[in-house]
N, C-alpha and C positions, 0 to 999 in steps of 0.2 A: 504493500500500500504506500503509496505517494507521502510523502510529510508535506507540511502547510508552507507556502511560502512565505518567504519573509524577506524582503529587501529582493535585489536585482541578483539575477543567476547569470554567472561567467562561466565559459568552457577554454579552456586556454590546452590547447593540444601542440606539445612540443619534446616530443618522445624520442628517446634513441641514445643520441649526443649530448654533452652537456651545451655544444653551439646549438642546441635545439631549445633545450631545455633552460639552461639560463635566464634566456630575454623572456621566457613563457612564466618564471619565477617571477622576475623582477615587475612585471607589469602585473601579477598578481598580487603582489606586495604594494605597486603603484595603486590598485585597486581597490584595497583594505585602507591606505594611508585616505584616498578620495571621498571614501564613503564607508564605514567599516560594517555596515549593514550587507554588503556587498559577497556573494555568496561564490568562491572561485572552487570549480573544481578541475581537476587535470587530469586530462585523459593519457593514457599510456599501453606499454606493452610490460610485460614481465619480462623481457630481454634486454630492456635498456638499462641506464642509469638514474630514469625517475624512480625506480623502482626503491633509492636510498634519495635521493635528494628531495624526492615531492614531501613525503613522508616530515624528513628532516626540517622542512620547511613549513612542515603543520597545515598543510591542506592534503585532505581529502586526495585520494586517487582511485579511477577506473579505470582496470586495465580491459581491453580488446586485442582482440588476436592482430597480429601485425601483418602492413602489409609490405613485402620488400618490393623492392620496383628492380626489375634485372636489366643490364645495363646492356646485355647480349640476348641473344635468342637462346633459349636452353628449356626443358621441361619445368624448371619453373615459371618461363612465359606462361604454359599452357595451363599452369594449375593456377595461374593468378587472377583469372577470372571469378571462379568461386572463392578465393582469397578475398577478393574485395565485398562480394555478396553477402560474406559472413562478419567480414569488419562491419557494415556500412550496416549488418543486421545491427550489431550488438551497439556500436555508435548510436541509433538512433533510441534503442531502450534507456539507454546514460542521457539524453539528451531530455528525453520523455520524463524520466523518474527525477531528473534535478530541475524540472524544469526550464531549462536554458532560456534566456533572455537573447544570447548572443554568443555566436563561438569564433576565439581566435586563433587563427594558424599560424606555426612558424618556420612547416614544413617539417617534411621527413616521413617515417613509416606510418604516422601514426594521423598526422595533417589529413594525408585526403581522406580516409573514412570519415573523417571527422566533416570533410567540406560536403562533400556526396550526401552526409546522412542528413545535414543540415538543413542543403537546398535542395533536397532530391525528389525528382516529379514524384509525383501522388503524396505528398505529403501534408496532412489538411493545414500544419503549422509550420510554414518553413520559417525558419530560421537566418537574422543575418550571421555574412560572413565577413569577418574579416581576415586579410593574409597581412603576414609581413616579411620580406624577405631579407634578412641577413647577410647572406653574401652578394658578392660584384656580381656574382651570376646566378639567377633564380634555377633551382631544382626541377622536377618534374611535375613534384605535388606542389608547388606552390604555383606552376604556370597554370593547371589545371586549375587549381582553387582562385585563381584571377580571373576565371571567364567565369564563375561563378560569383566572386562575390562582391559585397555592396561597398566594401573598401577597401582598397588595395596601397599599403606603405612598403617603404624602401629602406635599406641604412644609407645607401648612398644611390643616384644617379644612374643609370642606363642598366638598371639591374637585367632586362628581358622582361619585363611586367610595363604592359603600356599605361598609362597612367598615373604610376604611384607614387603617391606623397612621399616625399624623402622627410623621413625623421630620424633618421639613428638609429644603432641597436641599442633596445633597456638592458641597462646595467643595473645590478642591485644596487642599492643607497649604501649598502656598505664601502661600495669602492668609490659611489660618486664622488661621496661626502669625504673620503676621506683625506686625512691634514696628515701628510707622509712627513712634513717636520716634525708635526707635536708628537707623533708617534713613534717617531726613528730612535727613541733610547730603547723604549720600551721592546719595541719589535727584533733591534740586535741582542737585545740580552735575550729574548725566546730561544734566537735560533741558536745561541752563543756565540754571535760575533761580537769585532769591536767596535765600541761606541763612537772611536772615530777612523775616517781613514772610508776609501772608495770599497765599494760592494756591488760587485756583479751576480746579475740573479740569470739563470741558467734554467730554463725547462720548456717540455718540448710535449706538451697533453699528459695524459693521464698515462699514458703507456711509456711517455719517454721520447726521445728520436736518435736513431744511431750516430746521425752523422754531428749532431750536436753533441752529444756526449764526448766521441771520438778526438772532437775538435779541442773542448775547452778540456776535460784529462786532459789530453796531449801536453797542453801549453799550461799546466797547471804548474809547475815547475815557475816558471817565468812570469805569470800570473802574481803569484805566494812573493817573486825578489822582487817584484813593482810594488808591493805592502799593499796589492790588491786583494780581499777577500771574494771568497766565491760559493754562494748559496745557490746549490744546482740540485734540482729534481730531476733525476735521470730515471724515473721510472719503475715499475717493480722486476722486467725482465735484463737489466742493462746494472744492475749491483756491483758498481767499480769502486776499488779502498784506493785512499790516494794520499798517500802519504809525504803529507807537509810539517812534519811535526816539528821539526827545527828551523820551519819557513816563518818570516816576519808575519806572515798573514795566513789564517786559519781557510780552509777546503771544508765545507760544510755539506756532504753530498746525502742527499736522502731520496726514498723511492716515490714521496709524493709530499704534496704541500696540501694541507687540509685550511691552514691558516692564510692563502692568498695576498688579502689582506696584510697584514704585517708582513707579510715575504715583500712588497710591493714597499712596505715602508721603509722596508730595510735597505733596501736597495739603491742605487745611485743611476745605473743601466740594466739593460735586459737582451739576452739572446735567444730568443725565441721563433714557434713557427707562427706563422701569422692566419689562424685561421680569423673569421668573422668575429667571433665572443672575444679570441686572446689581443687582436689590436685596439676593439674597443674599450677592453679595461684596462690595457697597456698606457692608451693616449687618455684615457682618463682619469687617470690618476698621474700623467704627467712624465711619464718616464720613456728617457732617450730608449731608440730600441733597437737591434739589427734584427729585422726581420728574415728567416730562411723559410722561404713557402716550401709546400713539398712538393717534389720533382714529378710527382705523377700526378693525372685528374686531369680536371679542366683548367689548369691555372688559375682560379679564381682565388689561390691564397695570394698569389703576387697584385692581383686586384683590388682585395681588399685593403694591403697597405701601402697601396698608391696614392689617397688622399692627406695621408699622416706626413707617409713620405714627402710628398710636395708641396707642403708645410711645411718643413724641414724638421719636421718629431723623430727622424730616425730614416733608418737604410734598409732595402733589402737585398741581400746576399742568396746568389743563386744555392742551393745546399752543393752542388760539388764545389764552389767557391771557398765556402767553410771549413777552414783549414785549422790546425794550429799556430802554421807561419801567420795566416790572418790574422788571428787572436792575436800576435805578438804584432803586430805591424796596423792594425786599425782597432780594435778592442780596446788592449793596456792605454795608447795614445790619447785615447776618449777618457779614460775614466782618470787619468793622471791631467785630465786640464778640466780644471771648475767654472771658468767662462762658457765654454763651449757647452761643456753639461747644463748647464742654470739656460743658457738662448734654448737648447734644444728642448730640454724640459716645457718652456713657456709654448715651444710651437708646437707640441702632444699635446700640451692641454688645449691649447687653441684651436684643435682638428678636429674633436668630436661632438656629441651633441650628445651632454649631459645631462638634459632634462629629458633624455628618449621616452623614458618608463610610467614618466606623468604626463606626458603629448601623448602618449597607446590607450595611458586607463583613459583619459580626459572623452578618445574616441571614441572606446569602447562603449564606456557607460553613457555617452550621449546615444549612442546606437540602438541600448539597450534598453533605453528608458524609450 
């Protein structure tokens, strides 16, 4: 049986990734801060990573069966017809039972069931839709979820979605907001570095990336005699010991960063891959950065930090570029000159659009209402 309504119902479906999942957070958080009457719930798969972050973030989650989209012709094309029939089933009972006022997509496995079941013929209540697409290049559910729905936004410019409002990707308030000076005693003693002196922050997603890893170990040595410190998440699969123990500056290597946040405070630069989520809370929190997209796909990491970059917030470095000679020859030279760092820092921060997550709810809930 149905519960009673109360206040406005959100569907925010951003399943998979955490680039999915993140902006789908932060605009439900934008959405509670707008109106806290306001009822989000998140649609998912049990194969993603909403399956600990939605949770962890105190809304509500529905999970649906996934649907993967195959990028080649193979027996899964042919079964993904019923794949979607049985999503777009269970989508529309989540849709039914919370009510929905309005549901937003941000793409991925989990987006089109979610667009389909929303606006889908014979339905006596459809539903608006709204998309938003994150990366330089829109996906396949999100171009699909464009011809359906009644608002369509951008993080940047010529995304492939005709139409849509450029607002930025929503960042959580934790990182909008946050004051990397007042925090930087606090955050080096977490990680245990020191209070003063340059800190290069080092990661490469939740898994890691070989060739970063490779790179900065390599040049770790030379890193440690410039009394550069270095906080590097290398991932769970890539567990390298690196021993600087008689180095002027401390090697901090761990398999993931839970605290973000502080890792960002700590920090002075960043060598990172640039997908959509990692540039927008790179440049919004203000930190120089070498961007290394990854070498396969559609290019659309090198996309994504072409806006930063041409601000002058930072570089992108092709990954076979990413050397350790590099690190010794453009890296240490950055983080060993404080001018240069302080211009670069002003032009991150000045690259993105910080109010992304209250421009989304602002939409939404007009939408919804």
């Amino acid at each position: 049986m149905s519960s009673p309504r109360s206040g406005l119902s959100v569907i925010v479906a951003g399943g998979g990734t955490a680039g999915h999942i993140e902006p789908a957070l932060a605009v439900a958080d934008a959405l509670r801060r707008l109106d806290d009457s306001i009822r989000v719930t998140a649609l998912g798969t049990e194969r993603g990573l909403e399956t600990k972050l939605v949770p962890d973030r105190g809304y509500p989650l529905e999970l649906i069966p996934p649907v993967p989209l195959p990028r080649k012709p193979s027996a899964d094309l042919l079964r993904l017809p019923a794949r979607v029939v049985s999503s777009v089933r269970a989508t529309r009972s989540v849709i039914d039972r919370v009510h929905a006022d309005v549901v937003i997509g941000f793409g991925g496995y989990v987006a089109l069931p979610a667009y389909l079941a929303a606006r889908g013929i014979g339905r006596q209540r459809r539903v608006p839709v709204v998309v938003h697409e994150a990366n330089a290049k829109a996906g396949i559910a999100n171009k699909v979820g464009a011809r359906l729905a009644t608002t369509v936004l951008a993080a940047v410019p010529d995304s492939g979605l005709a139409g849509a409002e450029v607002v930025g990707i929503p960042v959580r308030a934790a990182i909008t907001e946050l004051d990397r000076s007042a925090l930087r005693a606090q955050a080096r003693e977490h990680f245990g570095l020191p209070a003063e002196g340059p800190v290069l922050l080092v990661f490469g997603g939740s898994q890691g990336a070989r060739s970063l890893n490779e790179a900065i170990f390599g040049a770790a040595p030379q890193l440690a005699a410039a009394g550069i410190s270095v906080l590097h998440a290398h991932g769970p699969k890539n567990s390298v010991e690196v021993s600087t123990a008689d180095a002027p500056a401390p090697y901090v290597a761990v398999p993931y960063l839970s605290r973000m946040d502080l890792a960002y405070a700590a920090a002075d630069a960043v060598v990172c891959r640039s997908g959509a989520m990692t540039v927008a809370e790179v440049s919004a929190v203000g930190l120089p950065a070498f961007y290394v997209p990854l070498p396969h796909g559609n290019g659309e990491q090198e996309f994504n930090a072409r806006p930063v970059v041409a601000k002058g917030g930072g570089r992108i470095v092709p990954d076979a570029e990413l050397t350790p000679k590099f690190v010794m020859e453009e890296v240490i030279p950055l983080l060993l000159d404080p001018a240069r760092l302080a211009e670069m820092s002003r032009a991150a921060a000045g690259a993105g659009h910080r109010d992304a997550a209250d421009t989304v709810a602002r939409i939404v809930a007009g939408l919804a209402r």
